[in-house]
N, C-alpha and C positions, 0 to 999 in steps of 0.2 A: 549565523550570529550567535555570542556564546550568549549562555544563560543572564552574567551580571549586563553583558550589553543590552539586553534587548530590558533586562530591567531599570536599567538605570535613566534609557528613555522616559520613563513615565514617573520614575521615584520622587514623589515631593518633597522630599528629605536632600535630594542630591545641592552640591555646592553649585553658584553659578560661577562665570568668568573662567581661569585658565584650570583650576579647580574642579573643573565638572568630572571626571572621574573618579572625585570621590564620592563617599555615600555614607552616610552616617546613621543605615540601617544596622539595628544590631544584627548579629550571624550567632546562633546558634548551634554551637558543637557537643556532641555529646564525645570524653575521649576518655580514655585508662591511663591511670598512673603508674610510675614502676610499681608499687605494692600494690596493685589488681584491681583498684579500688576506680570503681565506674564514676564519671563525675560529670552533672550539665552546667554550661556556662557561658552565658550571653556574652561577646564580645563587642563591643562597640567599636569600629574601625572606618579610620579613613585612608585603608592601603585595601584595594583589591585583592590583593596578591597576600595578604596577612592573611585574608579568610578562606584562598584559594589553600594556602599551606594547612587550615584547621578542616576544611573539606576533605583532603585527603591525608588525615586521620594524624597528623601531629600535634604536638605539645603546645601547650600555648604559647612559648617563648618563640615558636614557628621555624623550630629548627630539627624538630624532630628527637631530640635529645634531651636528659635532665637536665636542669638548670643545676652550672658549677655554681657553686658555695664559694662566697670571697676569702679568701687568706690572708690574715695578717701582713701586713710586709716585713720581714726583719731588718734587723739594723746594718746591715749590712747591703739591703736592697735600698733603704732610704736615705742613706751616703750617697748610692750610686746614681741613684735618680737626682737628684740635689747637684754632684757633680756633671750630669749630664745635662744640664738646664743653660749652663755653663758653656755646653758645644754647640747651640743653637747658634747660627750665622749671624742672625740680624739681632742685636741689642736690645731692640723692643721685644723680642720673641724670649729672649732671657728674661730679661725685670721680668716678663708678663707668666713666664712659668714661675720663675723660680717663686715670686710673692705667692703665685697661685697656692703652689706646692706646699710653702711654708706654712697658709694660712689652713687649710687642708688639715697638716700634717698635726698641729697644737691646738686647732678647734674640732675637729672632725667634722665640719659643715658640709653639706649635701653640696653636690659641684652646684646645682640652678642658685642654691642661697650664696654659694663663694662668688660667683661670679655676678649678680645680681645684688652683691652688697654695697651699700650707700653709705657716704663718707659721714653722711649722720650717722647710724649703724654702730663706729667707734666711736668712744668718748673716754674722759679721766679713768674712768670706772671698769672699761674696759668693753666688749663687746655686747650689744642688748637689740635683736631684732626678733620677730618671728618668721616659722620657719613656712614657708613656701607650699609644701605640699599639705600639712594639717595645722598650720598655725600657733602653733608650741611654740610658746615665748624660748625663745635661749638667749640666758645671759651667763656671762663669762669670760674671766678674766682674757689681757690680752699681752701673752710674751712682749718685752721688748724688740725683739729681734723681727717678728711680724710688724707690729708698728713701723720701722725701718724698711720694710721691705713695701707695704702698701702704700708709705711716702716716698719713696722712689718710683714708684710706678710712672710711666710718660702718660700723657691723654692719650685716651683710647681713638683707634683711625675713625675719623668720620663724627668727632665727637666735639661741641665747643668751648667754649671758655666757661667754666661755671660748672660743669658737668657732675652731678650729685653723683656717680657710679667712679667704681673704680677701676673695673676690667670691663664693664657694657658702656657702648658709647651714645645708650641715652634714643637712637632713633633707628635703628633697627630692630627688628623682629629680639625677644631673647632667646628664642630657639636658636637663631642665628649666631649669636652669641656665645652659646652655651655649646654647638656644634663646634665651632673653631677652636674654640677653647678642648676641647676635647681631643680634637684631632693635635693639633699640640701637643698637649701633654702621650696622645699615644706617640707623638716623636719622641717623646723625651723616654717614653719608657725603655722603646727599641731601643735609644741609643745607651740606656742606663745596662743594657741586656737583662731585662726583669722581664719572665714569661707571664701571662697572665695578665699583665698589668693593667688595674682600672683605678680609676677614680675613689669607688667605693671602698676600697682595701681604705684607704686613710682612715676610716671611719671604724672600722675594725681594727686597726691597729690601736687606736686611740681607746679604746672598748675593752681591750686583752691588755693594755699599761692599766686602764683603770685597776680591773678585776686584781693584774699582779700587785696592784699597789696595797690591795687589803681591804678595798671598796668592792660593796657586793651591785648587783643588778639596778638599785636603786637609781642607785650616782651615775650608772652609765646611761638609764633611759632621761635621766634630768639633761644632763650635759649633751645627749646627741640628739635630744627632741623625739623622742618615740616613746611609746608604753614599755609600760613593763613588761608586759608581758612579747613583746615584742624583742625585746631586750633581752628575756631568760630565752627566749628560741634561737634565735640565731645569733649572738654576741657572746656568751659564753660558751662554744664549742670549741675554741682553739686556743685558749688560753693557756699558759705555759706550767698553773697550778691542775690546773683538770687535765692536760697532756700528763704530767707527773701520777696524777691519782689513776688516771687507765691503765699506764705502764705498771706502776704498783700491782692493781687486780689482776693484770695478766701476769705478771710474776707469781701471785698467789696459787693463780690455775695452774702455771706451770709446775709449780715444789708439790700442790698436791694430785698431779699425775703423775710425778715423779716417786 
């Protein structure tokens, strides 16, 4: 009998019903980062196999790898995805991307807040909810073109007359919700042919128009619901002004080796 089975017999912690395999004891991993730096860190998990991956000695993401860095999409990738929303089979599966996409694409909202948004949520004024994972008011404006696309939306499957959501349908799990919706859109990306593609890119792409528009770190952490400081770490590395200033400094290095 392995180790978590013979402990989870007795775990007072453990879920009942179909559930019981999981365990919502923290696991303790001590593990190294690329730059050498030793680091301890409780995990809290209800996947066995999450803590069996940090046991033998991977990364927290439980793949044994750095965590990739999200990428802008360029304009050229969010054509393609837009158009490809378009070769979805079933009608419902189009509105229900393409609004997704759209709203995504001019709010920068975290997929659980997009999907999870409530038709109170929009008003004259424009978009005013807080955000889901730390409660950061965001308000702001709302393109025409999104308003169009959220009032075309059909009722969601399994959802009734009345139904305050636009893409959840009110009685399902939103994990549930927020899964599908996911999966989805990883069709659309395939079919856009954009590698990498996540959800999260919107949000950085929205973050990199800010910074080029002549808005510094401020305006992005207001508008996408994070700190600041959150905001000067990982939203401005790829933007298309700070691309320009590193190629400049390495031109420098170059004339003065030369």
């Amino acid at each position: 009998m392995s180790l978590y089975r013979r402990h989870r017999r007795s775990c007072p912690r453990r879920s009942k019903g179909r559930a019981y395999q999981a365990c919502l004891c923290p696991v303790w991993k001590d593990w190294e980062s690329a730059d050498g730096v030793r680091h301890s860190q409780s995990l809290k998990t209800t996947s066995w196999t999450t803590a069996e991956r940090w046991a033998k000695g991977k990364t927290p993401n439980g793949n044994g790898k750095p965590k990739v860095e999200q990428l802008p999409f360029t304009p050229d990738e969010i054509t393609r995805i837009l158009a490809a929303t378009a070769r979805l089979k079933r009608q419902y599966s189009w509105l229900r991307s393409y609004a997704l996409v759209i709203l995504m694409r001019h709010t920068g909202l975290r997929m659980s807040d997009a999907i999870m948004l409530q038709k109170s949520h929009v008003g004259p004024e424009g978009l005013s909810l807080l955000a889901k994972k730390n409660g950061v008011p965001i308000v702001l404006p709302l393109p025409e073109l999104v308003r169009v696309a959220l009032d075309a939306l059909p009722l969601p499957l399994g959802a009734v007359e009345g139904c305050p959501y636009y893409f959840h349908n009110g009685s399902s799990e939103p994990a549930t919700s927020i899964g599908k919706l996911r999966a989805l859109l990883g069709k659309v990306f395939k079919l856009a042919g954009v590698a990498n593609g996540h959800p999260h890119r919107f949000r950085h792409t929205l973050a990199s128009e800010i910074l080029a528009a002549g808005f510094d770190t401020d305006y992005v952490a207001d508008i996408l619901g994070i700190s600041h400081a959150v905001a000067s770490r990982h939203y401005i590395k790829f933007t298309v002004g700070r691309q320009e200033r590193i190629a400049e400094a390495m031109q420098r290095v170059q004339e003065l080796r030369e």
